[in-house]
N, CA and C of each residue as an Amber inpcrd file, in Angstrom:
protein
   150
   0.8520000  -1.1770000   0.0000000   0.0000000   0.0000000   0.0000000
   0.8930000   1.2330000   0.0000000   0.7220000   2.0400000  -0.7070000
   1.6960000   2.8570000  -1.2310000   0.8670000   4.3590000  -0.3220000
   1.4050000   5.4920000  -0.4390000   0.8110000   6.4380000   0.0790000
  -0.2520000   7.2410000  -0.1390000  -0.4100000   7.3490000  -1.6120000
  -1.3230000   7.6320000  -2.4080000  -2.6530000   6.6160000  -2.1040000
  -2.8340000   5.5610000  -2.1730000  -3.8080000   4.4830000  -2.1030000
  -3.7870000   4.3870000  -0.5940000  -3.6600000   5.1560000  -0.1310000
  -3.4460000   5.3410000   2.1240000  -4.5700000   6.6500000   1.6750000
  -3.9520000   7.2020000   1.3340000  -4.6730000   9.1230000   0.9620000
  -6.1700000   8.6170000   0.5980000  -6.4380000   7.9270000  -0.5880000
  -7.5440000   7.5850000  -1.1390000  -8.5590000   6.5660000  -0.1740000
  -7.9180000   5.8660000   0.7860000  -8.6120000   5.2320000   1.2480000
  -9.3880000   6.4440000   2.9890000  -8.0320000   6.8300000   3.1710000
  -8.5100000   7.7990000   4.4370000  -9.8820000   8.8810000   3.8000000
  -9.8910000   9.3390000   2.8300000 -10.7310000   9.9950000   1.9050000
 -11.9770000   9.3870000   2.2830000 -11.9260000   8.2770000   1.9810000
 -13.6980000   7.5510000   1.8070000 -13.8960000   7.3280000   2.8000000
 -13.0900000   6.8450000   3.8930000 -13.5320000   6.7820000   5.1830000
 -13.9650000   7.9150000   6.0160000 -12.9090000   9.5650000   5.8980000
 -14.2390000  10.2930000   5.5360000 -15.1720000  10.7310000   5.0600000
 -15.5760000  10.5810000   3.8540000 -16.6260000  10.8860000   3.2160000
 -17.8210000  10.0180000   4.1100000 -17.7630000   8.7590000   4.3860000
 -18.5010000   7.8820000   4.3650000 -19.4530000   8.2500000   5.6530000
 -18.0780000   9.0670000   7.0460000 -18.1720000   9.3130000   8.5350000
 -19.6270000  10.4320000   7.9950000 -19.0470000  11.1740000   7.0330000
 -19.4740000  12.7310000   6.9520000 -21.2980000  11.8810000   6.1330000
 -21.2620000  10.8960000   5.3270000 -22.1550000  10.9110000   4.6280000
 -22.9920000  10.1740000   5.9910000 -22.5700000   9.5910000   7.0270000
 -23.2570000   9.0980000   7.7410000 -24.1800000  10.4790000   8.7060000
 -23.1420000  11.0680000   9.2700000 -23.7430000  12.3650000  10.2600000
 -24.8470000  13.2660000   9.1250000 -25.0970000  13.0890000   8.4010000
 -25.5320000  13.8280000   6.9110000 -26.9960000  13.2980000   7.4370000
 -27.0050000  11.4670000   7.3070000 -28.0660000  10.5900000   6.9610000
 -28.7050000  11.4000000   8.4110000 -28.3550000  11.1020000   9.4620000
 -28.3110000  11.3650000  11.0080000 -28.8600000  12.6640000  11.4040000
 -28.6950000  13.8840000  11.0810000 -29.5460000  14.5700000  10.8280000
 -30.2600000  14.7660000  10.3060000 -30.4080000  14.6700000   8.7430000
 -31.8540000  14.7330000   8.2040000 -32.7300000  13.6700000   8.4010000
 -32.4260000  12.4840000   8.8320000 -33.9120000  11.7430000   9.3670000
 -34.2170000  12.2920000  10.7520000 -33.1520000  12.9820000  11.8650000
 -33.8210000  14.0130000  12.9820000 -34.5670000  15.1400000  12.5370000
 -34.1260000  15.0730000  11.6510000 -35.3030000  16.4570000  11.2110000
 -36.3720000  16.3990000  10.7000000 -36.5050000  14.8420000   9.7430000
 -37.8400000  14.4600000   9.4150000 -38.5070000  14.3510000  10.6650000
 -38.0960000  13.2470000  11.3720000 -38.8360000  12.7830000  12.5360000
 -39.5990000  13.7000000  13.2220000 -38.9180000  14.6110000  13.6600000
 -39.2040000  16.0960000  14.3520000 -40.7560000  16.1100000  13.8500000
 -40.4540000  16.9990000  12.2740000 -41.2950000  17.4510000  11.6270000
 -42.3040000  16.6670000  11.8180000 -42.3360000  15.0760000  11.5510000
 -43.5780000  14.4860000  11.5290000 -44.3470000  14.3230000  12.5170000
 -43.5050000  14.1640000  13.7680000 -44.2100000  14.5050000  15.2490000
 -44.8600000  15.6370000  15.3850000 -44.3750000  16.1980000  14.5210000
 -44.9890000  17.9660000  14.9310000 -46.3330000  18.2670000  14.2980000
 -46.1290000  17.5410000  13.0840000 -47.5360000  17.6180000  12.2850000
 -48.4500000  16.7150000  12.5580000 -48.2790000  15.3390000  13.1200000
 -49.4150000  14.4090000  13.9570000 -49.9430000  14.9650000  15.2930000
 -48.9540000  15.6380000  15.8530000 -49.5540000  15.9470000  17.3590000
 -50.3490000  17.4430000  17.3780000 -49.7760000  18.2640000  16.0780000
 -50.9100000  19.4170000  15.8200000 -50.0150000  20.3690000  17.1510000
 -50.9550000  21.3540000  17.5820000 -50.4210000  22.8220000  17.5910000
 -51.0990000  22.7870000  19.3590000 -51.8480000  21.6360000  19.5260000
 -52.4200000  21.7950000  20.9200000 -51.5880000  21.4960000  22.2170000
 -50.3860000  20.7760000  22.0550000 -49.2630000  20.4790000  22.5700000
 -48.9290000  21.9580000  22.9290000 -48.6440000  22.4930000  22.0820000
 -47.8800000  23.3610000  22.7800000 -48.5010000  24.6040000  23.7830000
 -49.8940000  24.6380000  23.6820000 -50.8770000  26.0760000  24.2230000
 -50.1380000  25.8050000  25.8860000 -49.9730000  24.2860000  26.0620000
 -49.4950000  24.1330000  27.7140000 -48.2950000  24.9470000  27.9080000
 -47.6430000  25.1290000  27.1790000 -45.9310000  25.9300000  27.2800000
 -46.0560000  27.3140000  27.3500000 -47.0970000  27.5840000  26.7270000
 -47.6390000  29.6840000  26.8360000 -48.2240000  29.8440000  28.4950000
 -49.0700000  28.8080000  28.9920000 -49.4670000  29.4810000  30.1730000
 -48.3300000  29.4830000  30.9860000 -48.7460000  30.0680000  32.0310000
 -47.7640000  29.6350000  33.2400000 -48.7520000  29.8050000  34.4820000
């Protein structure tokens, strides 16, 4: 394994880290969203009073 083919491999192993944290947030953000739109807007009126 030469240095070049070291370079190329460290490469994809980040890409792969980065394409993972990528996946990892945007399904937290779906999720979010979809909780937010099943449970509707009445959830939250409890957080305004005090």
């Amino acid at each position: 394994m030469n240095i070049e083919s070291f370079r190329e491999a460290v490469e994809q192993v980040g890409l792969a880290i980065d394409a993972g944290g990528v996946l990892i947030i945007v399904l937290g953000i779906l999720l979010a969203a979809a909780r937010g739109l099943l449970r509707g807007r009445s959830d939250a009126a409890g957080y305004a009073s005090l």
